[in-house]
Steps between C-alpha positions, in 0.01 A plus 500: 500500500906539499644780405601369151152431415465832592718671273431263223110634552605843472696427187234366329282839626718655341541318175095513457483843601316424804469706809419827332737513249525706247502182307165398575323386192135419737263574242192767608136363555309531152216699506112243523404522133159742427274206426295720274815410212305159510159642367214229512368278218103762395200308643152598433475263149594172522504299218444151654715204462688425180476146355855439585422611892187277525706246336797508777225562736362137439787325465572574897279222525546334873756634655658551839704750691874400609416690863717556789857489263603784308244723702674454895744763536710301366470151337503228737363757820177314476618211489505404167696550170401502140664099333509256266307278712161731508549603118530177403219364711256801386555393158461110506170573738367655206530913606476702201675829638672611840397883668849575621506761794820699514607805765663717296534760700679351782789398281554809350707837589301738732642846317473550107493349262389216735710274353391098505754270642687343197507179681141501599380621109704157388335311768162580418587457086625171564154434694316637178679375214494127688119531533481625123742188378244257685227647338322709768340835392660742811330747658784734627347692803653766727389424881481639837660818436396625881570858442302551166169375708612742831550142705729417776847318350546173533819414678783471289323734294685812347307843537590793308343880542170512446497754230708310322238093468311628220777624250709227622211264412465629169868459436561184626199372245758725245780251579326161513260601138872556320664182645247271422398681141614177272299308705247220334137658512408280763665718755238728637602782699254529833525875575390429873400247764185647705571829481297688849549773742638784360466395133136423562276673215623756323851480584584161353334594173776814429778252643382216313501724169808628589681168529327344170618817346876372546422162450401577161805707395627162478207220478305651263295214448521282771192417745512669839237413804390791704246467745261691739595613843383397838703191448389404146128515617248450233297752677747738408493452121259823501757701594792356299547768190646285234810672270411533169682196392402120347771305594362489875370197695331606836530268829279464823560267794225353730534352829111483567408432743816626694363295868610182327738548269744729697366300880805466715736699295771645735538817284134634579449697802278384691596114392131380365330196644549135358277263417326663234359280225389549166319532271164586594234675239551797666895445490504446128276796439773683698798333275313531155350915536889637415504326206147575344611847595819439282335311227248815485768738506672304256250462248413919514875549418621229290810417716566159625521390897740314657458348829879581609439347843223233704574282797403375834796487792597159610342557835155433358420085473607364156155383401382848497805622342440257207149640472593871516793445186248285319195770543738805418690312201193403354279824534829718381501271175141504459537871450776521274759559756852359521623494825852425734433293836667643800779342531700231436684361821454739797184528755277456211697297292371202275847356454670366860890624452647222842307202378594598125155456317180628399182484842302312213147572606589948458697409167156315356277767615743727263585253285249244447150432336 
């Protein structure tokens, strides 16, 4: 660097009040909100589903999860990005709504008020308000926030001190509830993918409250999905401690039986064994137990169930792939479930995004008679 480019940088030190200057205008760290300002939604007496919930609840229909976009770090990390192509292919196959995952938290200021990136927030309402305009119901769904399940970060990801994830959850839902108020009713707010770990039990059913409480300062009336923890397990459900609300729509997922429909996924440690087939009695017994579990559960509390996420990774043979969709679409509807297939055009995807079209024989086991 010359000399002038020296004094020109110490000019404009000065000018900003850099370098210790009196001038400095560097703001102080805010003090991590008390949480307990967000007090939880009272369980103990829920009222069941109102009409209007069941009704949104059902019109989910068949749907499927736009997976590996707006949940990567960032969109596009996974190799894929939310367009007009897959919206407009999800609606002429004949989808009736889209689960969209987003990561909130990683675009998003790590000190209060945890601020959402402005250009991210119009990204995502672009997303949703194209999905509405073609007709979709949306299930808006905040995913993979590492911290608030005491997991490892992903790389790329943003981490922020711990005492600070579950506030900063809460307000984050604060921020996305009052941008998309105005919303069409079939925008339904997902409170959390899979929620494990730390949150397991107990814990997710205060920070679950908590966040619905904020939600509806806003959404008064608009359906939200919770679910149970131990990554949406039906088994679960016992310990999920429903808010005392009727607007509420609760999720599982089942990936039953997990040897074949997660077999040679990279992201399990130790990498399972291919060359598992399915379905077997035994198999289906496996894939169909969660749901009686969730049609019991369902029927004692007069909430609906949504089957927010099935699938079988593309390193299991296609035959058995068609099978396992067919089986789990089939015994979901059978029992008054809606569901989401996992996911649209990634490892498990039913849509192939190089050759530009639909792998026919998964989009009839969805789709077809």
């Amino acid at each position: 660097m010359s000399f002038r480019d020296l004094c020109a940088c110490a000019l404009l030190l000065v000018a900003c009040g850099g370098n210790g200057n009196a001038g400095s205008t560097t703001p102080a760290p805010q003090p991590i909100p008390d949480i307990n300002t967000f007090p939880p939604v009272p369980s103990g007496a829920p009222p069941g589903a109102s009409a209007a919930a069941a009704t949104t609840a059902a019109a989910i229909g068949r749907g499927v999860n736009f997976g590996n976009m707006l949940e990567a770090p960032t969109e596009g990390a996974w190799g894929l990005s939310v367009s007009d192509e897959f919206i407009d292919s999800a609606r002429v196959a004949g989808f009736s709504a889209i689960r969209l995952p987003v990561r909130w938290s990683n675009h998003a200021s790590a000190d209060p008020p945890y601020t959402i990136d402005a250009s991210f927030m119009a990204r995502v309402e672009m997303v949703v308000d194209k999905l509405l305009a073609e007709g979709f119901v949306v299930v808006l769904d905040m995913h993979h926030y590492r911290q608030l399940d005491g997991d490892a970060l992903d790389q790329g990801e943003l981490g922020v001190p711990a005492a600070a994830v579950d506030v900063r959850f809460v307000m984050l839902w604060n921020q996305i509830a009052t941008e998309f108020r105005a919303r069409d009713p079939r925008l339904i707010f997902e409170l959390y993918n899979e929620p494990h770990g730390r949150l397991n039990g107990a814990p997710w059913n205060v920070l679950a409250a908590r966040a619905l409480g904020v939600v509806r300062k806003t959404n008064p009336d608009r359906a939200i999905i919770i679910g149970p923890t131990h990554w949406n397990s039906a088994s679960d459900l016992r310990l999920l401690a429903m808010p005392n609300d009727a607007n509420l729509i609760v999720t599982i997922h089942d990936y039953s039986p997990f040897s074949f429909t997660h077999q040679g996924a990279e992201w399990i440690t130790p990498i399972m064994p291919v060359g598992v087939s399915c379905c077997s009695p035994s198999q289906v017994t496996e894939m169909t137990t969660p749901l009686d579990s969730a049609k019991a559960w369902a029927t004692a509390t007069r909430y609906p169930v949504f089957l927010g996420e099935f699938g079988a990774y593309n390193k299991a043979d296609s035959a058995s792939r068609v099978t396992f969709n067919r089986t789990m679409r089939d015994a979901a509807e059978s029992r008054g479930m809606t569901w989401a297939y996992w996911e649209f055009a990634a490892g498990f995807g039913v849509y192939d995004p190089v050759a530009h079209n639909f792998r026919t024989a998964l989009l009839a086991s969805l789709l077809g008679r």
